[in-house]
Short mmCIF file of the C-alpha atoms (twelve columns), coordinates in Angstrom:
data_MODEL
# 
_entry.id   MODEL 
# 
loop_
_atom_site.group_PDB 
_atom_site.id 
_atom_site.type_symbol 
_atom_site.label_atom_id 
_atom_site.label_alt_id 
_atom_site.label_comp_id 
_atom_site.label_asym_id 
_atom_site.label_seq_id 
_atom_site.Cartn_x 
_atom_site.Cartn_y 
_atom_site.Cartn_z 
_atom_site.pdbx_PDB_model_num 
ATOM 1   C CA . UNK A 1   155.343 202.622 69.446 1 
ATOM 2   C CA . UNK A 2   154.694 201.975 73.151 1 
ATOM 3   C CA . UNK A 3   157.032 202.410 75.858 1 
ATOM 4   C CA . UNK A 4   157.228 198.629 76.685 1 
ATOM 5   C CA . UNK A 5   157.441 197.875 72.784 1 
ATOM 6   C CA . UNK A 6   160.762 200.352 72.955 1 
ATOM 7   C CA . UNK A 7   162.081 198.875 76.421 1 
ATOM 8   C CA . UNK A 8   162.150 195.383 74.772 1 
ATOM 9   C CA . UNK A 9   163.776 196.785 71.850 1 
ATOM 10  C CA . UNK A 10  166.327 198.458 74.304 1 
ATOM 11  C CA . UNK A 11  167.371 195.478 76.430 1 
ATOM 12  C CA . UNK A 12  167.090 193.059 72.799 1 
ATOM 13  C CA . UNK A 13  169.747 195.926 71.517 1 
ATOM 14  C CA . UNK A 14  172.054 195.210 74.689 1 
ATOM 15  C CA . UNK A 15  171.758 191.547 75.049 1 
ATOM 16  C CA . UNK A 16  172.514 191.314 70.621 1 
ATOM 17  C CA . UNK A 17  175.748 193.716 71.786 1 
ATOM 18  C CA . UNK A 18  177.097 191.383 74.837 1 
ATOM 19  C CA . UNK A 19  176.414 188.225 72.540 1 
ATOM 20  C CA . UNK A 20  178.873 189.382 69.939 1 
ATOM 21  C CA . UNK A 21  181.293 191.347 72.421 1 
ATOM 22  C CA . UNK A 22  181.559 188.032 74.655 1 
ATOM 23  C CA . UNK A 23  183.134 185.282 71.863 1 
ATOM 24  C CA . UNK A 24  185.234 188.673 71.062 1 
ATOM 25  C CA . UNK A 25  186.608 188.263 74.742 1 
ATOM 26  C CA . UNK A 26  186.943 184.759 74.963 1 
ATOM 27  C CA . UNK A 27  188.827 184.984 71.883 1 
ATOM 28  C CA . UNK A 28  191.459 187.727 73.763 1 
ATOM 29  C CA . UNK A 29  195.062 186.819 74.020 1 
ATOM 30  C CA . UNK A 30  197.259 187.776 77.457 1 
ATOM 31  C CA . UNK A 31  200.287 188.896 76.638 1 
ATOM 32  C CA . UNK A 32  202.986 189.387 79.124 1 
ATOM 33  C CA . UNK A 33  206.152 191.741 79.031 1 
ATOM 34  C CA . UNK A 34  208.089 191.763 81.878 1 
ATOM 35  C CA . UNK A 35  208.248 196.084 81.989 1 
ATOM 36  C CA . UNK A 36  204.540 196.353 81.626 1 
ATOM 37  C CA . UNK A 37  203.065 193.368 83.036 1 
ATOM 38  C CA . UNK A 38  200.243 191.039 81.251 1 
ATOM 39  C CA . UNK A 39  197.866 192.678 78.802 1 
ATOM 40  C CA . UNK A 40  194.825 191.702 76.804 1 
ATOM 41  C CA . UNK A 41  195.214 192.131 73.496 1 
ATOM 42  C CA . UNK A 42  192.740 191.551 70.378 1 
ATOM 43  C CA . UNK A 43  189.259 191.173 72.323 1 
ATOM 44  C CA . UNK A 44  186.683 194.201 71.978 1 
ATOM 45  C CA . UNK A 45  187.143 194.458 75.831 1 
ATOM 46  C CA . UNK A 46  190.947 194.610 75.578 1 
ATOM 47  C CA . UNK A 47  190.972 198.398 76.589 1 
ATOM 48  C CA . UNK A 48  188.469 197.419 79.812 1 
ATOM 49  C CA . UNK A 49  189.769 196.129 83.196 1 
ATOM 50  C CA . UNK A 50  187.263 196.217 85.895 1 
ATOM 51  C CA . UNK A 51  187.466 196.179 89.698 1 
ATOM 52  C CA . UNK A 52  187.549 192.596 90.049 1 
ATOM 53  C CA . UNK A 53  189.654 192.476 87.139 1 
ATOM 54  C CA . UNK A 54  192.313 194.960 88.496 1 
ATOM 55  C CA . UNK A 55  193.082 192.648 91.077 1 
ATOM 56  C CA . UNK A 56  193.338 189.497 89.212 1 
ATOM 57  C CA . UNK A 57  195.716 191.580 87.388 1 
ATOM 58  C CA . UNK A 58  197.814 192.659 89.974 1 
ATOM 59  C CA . UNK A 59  198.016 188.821 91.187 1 
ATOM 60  C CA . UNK A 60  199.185 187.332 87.821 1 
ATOM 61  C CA . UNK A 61  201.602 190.212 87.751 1 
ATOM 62  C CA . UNK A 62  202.875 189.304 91.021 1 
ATOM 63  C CA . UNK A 63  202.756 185.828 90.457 1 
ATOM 64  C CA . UNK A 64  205.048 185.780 87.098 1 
ATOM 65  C CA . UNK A 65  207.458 188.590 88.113 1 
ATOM 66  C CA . UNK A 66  207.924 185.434 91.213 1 
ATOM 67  C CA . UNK A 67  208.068 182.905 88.437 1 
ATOM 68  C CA . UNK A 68  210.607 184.926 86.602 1 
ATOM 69  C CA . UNK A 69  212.900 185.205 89.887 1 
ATOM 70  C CA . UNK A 70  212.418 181.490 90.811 1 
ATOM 71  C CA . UNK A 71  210.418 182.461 93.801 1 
ATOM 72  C CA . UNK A 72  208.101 179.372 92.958 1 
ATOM 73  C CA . UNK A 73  205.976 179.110 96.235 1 
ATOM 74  C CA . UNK A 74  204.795 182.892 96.354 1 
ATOM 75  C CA . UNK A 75  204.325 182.413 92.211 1 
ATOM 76  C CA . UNK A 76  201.859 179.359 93.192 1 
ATOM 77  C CA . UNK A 77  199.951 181.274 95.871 1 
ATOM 78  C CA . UNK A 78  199.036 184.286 93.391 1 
ATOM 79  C CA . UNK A 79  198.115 181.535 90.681 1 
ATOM 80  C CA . UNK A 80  195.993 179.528 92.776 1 
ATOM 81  C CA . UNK A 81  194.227 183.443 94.701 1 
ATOM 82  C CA . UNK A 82  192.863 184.102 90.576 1 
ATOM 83  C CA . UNK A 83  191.736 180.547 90.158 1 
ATOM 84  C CA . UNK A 84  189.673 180.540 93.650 1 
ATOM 85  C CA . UNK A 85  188.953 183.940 93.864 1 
ATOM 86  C CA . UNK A 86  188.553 184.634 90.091 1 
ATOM 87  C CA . UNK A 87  187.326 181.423 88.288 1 
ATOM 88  C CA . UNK A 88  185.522 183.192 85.719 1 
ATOM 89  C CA . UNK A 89  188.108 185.572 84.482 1 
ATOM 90  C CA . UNK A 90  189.614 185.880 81.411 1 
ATOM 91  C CA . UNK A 91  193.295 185.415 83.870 1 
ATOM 92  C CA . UNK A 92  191.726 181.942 84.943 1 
ATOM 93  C CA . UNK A 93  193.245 179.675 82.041 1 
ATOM 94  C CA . UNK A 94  196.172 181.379 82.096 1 
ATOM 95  C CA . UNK A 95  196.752 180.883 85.865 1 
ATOM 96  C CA . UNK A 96  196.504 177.335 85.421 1 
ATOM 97  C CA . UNK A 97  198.904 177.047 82.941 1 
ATOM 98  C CA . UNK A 98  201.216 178.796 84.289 1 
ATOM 99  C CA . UNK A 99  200.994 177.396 87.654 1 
ATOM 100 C CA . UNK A 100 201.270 173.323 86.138 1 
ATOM 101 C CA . UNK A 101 204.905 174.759 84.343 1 
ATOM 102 C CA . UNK A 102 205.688 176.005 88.255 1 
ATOM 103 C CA . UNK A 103 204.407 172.377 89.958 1 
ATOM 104 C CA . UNK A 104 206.261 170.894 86.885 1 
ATOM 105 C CA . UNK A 105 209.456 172.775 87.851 1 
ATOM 106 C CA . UNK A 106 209.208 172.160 91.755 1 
ATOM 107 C CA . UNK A 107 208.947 168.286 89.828 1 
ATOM 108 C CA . UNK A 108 205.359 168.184 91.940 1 
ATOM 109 C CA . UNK A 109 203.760 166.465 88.937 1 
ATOM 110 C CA . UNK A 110 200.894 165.090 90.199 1 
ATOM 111 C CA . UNK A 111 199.469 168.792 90.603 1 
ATOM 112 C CA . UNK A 112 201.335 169.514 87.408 1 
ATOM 113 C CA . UNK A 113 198.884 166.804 86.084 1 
ATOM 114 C CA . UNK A 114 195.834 168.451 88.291 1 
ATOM 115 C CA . UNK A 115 196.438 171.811 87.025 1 
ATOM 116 C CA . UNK A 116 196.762 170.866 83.189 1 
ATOM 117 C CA . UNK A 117 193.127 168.578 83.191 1 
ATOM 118 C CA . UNK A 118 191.783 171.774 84.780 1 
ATOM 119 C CA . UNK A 119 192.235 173.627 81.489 1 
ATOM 120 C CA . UNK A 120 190.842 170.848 80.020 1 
ATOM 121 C CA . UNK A 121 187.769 170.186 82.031 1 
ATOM 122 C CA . UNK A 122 186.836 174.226 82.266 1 
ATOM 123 C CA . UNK A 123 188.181 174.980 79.085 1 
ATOM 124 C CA . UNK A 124 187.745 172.004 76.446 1 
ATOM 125 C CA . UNK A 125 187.944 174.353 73.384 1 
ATOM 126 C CA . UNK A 126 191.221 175.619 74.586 1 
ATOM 127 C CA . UNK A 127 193.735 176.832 71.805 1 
ATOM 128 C CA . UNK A 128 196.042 174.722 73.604 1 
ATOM 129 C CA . UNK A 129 194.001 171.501 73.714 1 
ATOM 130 C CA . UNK A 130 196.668 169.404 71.911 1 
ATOM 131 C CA . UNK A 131 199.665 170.991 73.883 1 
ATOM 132 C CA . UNK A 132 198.188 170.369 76.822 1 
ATOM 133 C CA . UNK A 133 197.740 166.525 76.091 1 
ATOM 134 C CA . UNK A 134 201.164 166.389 74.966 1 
ATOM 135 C CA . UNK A 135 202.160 167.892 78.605 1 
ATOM 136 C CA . UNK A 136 200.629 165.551 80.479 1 
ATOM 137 C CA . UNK A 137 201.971 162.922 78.213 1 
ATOM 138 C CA . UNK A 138 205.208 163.640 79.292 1 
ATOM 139 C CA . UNK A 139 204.180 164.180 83.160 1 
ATOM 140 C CA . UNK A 140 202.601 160.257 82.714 1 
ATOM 141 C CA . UNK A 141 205.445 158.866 81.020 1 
ATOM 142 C CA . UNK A 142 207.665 160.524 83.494 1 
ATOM 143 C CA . UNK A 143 205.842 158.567 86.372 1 
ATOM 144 C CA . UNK A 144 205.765 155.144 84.287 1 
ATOM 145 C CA . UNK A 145 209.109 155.287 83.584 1 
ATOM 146 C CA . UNK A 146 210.123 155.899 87.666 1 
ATOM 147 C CA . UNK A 147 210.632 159.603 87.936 1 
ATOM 148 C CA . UNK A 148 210.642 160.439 91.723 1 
ATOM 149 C CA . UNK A 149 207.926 163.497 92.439 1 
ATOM 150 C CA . UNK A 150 208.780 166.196 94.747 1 
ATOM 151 C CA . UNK A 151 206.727 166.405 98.085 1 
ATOM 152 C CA . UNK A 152 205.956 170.248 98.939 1 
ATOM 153 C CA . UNK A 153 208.389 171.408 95.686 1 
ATOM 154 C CA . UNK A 154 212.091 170.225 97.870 1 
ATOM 155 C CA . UNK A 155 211.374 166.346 99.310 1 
ATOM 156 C CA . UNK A 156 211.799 163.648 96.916 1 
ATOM 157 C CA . UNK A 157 209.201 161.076 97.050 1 
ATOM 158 C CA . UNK A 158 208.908 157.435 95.412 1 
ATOM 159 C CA . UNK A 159 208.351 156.211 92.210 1 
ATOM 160 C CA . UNK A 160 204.670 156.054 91.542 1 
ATOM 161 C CA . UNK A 161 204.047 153.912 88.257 1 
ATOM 162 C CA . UNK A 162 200.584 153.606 89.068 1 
ATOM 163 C CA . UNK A 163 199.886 156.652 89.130 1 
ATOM 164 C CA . UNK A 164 201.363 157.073 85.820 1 
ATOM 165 C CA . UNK A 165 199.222 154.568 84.890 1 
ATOM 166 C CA . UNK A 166 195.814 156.366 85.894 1 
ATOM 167 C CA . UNK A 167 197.066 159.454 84.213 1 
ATOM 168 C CA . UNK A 168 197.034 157.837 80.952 1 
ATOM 169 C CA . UNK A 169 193.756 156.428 81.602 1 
ATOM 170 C CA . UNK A 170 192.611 160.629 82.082 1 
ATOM 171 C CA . UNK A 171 194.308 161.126 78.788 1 
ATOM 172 C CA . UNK A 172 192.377 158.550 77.210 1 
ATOM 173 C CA . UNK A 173 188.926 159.988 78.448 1 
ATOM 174 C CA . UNK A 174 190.296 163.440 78.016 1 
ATOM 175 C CA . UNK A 175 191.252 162.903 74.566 1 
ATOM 176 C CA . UNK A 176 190.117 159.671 73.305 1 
ATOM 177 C CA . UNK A 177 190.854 160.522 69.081 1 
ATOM 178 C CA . UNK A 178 193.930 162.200 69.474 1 
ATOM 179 C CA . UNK A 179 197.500 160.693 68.090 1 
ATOM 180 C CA . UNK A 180 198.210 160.441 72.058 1 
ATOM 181 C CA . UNK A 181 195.550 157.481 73.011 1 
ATOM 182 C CA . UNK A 182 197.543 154.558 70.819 1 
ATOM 183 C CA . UNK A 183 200.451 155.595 72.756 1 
ATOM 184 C CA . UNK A 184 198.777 156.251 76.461 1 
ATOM 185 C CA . UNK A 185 197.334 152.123 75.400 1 
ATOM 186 C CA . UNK A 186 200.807 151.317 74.568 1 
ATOM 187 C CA . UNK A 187 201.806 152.606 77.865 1 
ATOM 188 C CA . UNK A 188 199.320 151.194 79.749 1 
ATOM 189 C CA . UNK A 189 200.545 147.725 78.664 1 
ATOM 190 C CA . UNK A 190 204.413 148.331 79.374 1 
ATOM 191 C CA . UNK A 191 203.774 149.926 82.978 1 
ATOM 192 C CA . UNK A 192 201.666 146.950 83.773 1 
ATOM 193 C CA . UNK A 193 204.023 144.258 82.345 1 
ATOM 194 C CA . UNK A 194 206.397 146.186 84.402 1 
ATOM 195 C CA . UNK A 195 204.896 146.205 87.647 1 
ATOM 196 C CA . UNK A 196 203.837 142.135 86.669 1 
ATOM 197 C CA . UNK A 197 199.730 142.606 85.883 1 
ATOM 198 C CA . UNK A 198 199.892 140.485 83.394 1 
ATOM 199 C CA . UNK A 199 196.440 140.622 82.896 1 
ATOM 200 C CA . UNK A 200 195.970 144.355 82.523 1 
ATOM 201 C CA . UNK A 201 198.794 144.812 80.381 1 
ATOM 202 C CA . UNK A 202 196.729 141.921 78.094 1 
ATOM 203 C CA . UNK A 203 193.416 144.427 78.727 1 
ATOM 204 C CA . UNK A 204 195.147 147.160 77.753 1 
ATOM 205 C CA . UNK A 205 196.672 146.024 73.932 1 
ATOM 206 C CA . UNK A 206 193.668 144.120 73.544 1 
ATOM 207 C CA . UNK A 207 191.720 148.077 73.271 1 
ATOM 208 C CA . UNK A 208 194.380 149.011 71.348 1 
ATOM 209 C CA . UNK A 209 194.030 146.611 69.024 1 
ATOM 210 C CA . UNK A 210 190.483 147.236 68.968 1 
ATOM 211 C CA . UNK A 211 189.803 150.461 69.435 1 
ATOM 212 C CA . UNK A 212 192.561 151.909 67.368 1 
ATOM 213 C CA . UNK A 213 193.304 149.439 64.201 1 
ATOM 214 C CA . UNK A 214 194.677 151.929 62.058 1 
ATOM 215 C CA . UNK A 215 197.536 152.693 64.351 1 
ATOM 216 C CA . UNK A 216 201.188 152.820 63.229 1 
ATOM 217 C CA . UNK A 217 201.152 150.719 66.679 1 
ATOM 218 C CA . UNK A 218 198.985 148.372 65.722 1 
ATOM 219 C CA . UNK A 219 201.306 145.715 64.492 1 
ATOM 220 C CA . UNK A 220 203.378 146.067 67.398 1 
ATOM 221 C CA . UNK A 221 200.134 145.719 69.806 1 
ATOM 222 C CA . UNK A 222 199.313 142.087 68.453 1 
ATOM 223 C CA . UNK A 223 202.577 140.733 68.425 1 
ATOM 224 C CA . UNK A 224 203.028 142.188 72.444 1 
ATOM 225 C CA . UNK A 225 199.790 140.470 73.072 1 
ATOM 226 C CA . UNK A 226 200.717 137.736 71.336 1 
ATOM 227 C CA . UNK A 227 204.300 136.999 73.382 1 
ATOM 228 C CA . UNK A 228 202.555 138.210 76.917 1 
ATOM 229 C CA . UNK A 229 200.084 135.268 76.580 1 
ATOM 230 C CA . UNK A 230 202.959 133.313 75.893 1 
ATOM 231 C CA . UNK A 231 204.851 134.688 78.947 1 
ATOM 232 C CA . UNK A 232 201.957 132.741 80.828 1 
ATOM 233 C CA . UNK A 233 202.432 129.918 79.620 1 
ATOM 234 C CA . UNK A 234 204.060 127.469 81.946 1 
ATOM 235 C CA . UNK A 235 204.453 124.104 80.399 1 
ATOM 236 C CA . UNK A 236 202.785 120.856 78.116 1 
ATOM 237 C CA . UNK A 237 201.147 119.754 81.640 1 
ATOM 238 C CA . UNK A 238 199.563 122.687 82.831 1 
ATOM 239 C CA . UNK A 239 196.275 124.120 81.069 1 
ATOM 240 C CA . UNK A 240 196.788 125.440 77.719 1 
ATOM 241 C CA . UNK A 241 194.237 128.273 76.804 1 
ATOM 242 C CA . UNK A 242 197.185 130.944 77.028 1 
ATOM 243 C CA . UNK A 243 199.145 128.783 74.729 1 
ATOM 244 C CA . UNK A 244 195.433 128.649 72.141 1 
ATOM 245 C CA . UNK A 245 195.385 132.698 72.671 1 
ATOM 246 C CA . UNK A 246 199.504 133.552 71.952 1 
ATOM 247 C CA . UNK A 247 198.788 131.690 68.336 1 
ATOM 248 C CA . UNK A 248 196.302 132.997 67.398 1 
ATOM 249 C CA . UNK A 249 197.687 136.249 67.914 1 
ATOM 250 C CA . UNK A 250 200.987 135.736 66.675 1 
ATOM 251 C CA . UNK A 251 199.087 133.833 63.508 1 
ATOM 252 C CA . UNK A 252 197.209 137.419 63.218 1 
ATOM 253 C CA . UNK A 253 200.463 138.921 63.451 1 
ATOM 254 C CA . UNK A 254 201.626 137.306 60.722 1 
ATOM 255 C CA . UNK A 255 198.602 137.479 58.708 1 
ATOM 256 C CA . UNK A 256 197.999 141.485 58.804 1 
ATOM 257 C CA . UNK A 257 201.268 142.220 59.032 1 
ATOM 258 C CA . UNK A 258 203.258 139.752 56.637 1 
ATOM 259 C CA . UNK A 259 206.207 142.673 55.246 1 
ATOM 260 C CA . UNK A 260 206.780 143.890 59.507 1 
ATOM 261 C CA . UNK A 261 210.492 143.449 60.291 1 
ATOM 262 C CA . UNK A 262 209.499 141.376 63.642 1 
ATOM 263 C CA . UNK A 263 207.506 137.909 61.045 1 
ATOM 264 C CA . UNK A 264 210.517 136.241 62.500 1 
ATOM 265 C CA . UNK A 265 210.326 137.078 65.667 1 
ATOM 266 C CA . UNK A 266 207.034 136.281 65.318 1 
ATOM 267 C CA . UNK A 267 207.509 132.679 63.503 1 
ATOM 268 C CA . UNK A 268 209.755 131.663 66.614 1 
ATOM 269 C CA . UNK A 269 207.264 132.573 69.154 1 
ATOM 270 C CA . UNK A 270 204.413 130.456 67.392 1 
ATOM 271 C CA . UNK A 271 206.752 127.544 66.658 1 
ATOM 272 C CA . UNK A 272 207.386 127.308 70.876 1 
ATOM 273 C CA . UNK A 273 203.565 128.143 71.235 1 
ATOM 274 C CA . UNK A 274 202.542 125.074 68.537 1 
ATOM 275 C CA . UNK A 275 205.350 122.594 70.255 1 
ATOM 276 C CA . UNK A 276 203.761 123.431 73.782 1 
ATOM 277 C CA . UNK A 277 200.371 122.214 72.900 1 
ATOM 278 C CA . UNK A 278 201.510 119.482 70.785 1 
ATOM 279 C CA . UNK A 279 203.296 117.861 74.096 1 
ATOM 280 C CA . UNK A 280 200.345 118.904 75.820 1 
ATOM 281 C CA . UNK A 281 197.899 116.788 74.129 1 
ATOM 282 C CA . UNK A 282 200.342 113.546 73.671 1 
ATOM 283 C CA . UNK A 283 200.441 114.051 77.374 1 
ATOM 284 C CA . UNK A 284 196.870 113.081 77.874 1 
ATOM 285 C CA . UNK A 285 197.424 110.271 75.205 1 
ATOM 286 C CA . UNK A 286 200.146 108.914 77.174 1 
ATOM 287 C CA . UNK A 287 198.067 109.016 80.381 1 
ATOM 288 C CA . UNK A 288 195.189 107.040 78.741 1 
ATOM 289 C CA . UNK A 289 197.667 105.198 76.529 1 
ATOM 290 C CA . UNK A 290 199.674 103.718 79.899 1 
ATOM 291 C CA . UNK A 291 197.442 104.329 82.842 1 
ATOM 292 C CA . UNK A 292 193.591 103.617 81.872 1 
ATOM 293 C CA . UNK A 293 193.961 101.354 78.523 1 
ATOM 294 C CA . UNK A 294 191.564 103.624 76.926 1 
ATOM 295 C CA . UNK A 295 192.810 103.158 73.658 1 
ATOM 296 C CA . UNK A 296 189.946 105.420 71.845 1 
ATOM 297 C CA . UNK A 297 190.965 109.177 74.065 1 
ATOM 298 C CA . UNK A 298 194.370 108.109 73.329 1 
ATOM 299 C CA . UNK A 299 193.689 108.088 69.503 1 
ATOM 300 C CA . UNK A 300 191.893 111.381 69.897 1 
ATOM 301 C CA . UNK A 301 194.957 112.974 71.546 1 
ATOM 302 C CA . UNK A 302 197.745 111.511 69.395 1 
ATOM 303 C CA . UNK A 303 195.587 112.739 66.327 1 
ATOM 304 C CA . UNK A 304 194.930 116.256 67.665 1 
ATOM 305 C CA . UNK A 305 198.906 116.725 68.544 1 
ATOM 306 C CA . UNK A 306 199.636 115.309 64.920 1 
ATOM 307 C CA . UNK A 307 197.236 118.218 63.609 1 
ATOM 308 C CA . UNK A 308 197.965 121.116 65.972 1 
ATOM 309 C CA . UNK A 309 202.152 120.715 64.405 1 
ATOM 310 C CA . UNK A 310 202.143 118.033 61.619 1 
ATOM 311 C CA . UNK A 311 205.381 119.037 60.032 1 
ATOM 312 C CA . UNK A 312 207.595 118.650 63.274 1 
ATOM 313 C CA . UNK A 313 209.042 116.338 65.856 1 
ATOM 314 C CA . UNK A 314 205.979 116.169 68.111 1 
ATOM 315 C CA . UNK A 315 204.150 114.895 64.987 1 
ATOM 316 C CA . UNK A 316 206.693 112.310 64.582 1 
ATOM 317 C CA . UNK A 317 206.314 111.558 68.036 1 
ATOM 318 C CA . UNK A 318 202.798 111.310 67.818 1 
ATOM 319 C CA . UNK A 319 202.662 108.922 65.216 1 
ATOM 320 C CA . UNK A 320 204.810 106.470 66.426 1 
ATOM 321 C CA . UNK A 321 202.561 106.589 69.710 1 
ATOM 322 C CA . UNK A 322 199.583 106.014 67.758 1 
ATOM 323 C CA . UNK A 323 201.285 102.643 66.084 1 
ATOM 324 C CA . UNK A 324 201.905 101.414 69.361 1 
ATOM 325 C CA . UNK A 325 198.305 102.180 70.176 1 
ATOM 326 C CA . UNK A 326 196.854 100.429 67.233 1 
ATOM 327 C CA . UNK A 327 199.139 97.190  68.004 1 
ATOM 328 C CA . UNK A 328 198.005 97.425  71.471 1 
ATOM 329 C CA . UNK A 329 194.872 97.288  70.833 1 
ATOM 330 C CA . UNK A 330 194.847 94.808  68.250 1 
ATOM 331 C CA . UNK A 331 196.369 91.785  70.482 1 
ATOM 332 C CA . UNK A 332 193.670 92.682  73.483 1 
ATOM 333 C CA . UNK A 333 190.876 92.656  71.819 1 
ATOM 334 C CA . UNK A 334 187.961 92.928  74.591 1 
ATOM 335 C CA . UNK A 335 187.109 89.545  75.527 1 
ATOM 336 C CA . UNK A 336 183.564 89.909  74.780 1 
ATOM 337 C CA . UNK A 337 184.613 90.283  70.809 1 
ATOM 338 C CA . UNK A 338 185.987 86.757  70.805 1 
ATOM 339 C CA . UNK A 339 184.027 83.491  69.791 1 
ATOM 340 C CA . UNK A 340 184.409 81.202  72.607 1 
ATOM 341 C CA . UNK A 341 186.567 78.161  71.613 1 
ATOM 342 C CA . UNK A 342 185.500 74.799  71.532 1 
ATOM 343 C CA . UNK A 343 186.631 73.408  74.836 1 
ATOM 344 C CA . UNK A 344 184.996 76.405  76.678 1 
ATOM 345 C CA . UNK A 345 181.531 76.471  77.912 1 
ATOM 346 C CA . UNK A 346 179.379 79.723  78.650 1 
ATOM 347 C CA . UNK A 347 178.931 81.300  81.721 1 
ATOM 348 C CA . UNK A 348 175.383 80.804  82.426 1 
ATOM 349 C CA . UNK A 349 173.309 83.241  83.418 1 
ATOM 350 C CA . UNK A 350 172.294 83.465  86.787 1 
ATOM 351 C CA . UNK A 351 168.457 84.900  87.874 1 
ATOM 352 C CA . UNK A 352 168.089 86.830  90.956 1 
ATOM 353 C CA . UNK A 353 164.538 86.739  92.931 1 
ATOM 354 C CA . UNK A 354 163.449 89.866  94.643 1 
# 
């Protein structure tokens, strides 16, 4: 066997060894004691520290014996040396999650936030994957709900519901199939109903509805939907496709979900919904009814109210309109439908020359 033949065998030998040592690593645990400091226990390079190593060491050390004594800033400055300095360390992750419970103390969540996606984005196949999600859940809702953010760990800030808001969004990319995204939607939609975007807070149920039908949330997304297109609503004479949108979904409602405790609920908000556009449309009959004589549209309109709510007053209403019509029309006939009497003469027709 040649020397190059045994050379290629040599380095294929090495690079088979670091391929199963490295998952080994990766797979290590830090463990910290406060007498000894943190330790890596159950990788195959557990017993190896390095130069570069050493010192991330002695900065995590550092940085949770600070933790430990509530000395939060000089705890954040050792973290955030082993993330710069050390990105590809096995201390990394660790760093970062300890350093988003430190911002979370100091009540700095935004960073708190920052420093949890980082796991995420470096680390998506992170042990603590769900945890993590369920930590910035909390940091999100926090913000939605009007929790006041520290600036520089000591100076209270304002609320900042928007931000909560684009949090959840990150939680929704971040983890789009996890029992978190119904709830981050659901979130969505309060925050914005909150802060008065109607129109988001409709965007937002309407995914949830679509992208998640399964939910345990589900039921309660249509009905939401249902009553904020009612909430924009504003009357019989104004235009009525938010009125056309709230029944539907709150007939939906009531459809998929005929045994939820809210069908009542539900059954009030599409009786107001079904009276609304029943005045609406004997408001156009009235208006050709009284002020054009256009007895046909006003048919139209008294028979459309009659079917959007037959069994209810509107209906009655309706019909006693459309009587009126029909006697209307009957004693002025158009005058062109009558036989001329005897004493009356033609007009005669009159020729024009060009």
């Amino acid at each position: 066997m040649s020397s190059f033949t045994l050379r290629r065998l040599f380095l294929g030998l090495i690079a088979a060894a670091f391929a199963t040592l490295l998952p080994s690593r990766l797979a290590a645990d830090l463990i910290w004691n406060p007498d000894s400091g943190w330790r890596i226990e159950g990788g195959a390079l557990s017993g190896l520290v390095s130069g570069e190593g050493s010192k991330a060491l002695d900065l995590m050390n550092t940085a949770r014996r600070a933790e430990e004594h509530g000395n939060y800033g000089k705890a954040l400055r050792n973290y955030n040396k082993v993330i710069k300095k050390y990105g590809t360390s096995i201390y990394t992750p660790e760093a970062l999650y300890r350093s988003a419970h430190v911002y979370l103390a100091r009540k700095q969540y935004p960073k708190a936030f920052d420093a949890f996606q980082g796991i995420i984005l470096r680390y998506p196949n992170s042990k603590r994957f769900n945890e993590i999600i369920g930590e910035q859940y909390r940091i999100a809702s926090s913000l939605v709900d009007g929790a006041r953010g520290h600036f520089w760990g000591w100076l209270p800030g304002l609320p900042d519901r928007p931000k909560g808001i684009q949090q959840f969004e990150i939680i929704l990319l971040e983890a789009p199939y996890s029992d978190y995204s119904p709830l981050a939607l659901m979130n969505i939609a309060r925050a914005h109903q909150r802060l008065h975007n109607t129109l988001q807070a409709i965007d937002a149920l309407d995914r949830m509805i679509n992208n998640y039908p399964s939910s345990l949330l589900t039921a309660d997304a249509y009905l939401k939907l249902a009553q904020t297109h009612a909430s924009l609503v504003d009357g019989p004479y104004y235009d009525q496709a938010s009125t056309e949108e709230a029944i539907t979904y709150f007939q939906d409602f009531m459809i998929l979900f005929p045994g939820d405790p809210n069908v009542a609920s539900a059954e009030t908000g599409l009786d107001g919904m079904r009276t609304v556009l029943a005045e609406s449309k004997i408001k156009m009959a009235d208006f050709y009814f009284r002020k054009r004589d256009n007895y046909t549209a006003a048919r139209v309109f008294y028979n459309e109210a009659i079917t959007v709510y037959p069994d209810s007053a509107v209906a009655s209403l309706a019909k006693e309109r459309l009587a009126q019509v029909e006697a209307k029309a009957a004693a002025h006939q158009p005058t062109q439908d009558r036989t001329p009497s005897r004493g009356e003469t033609k007009e005669k027709k009159r020729f024009f020359f060009f």
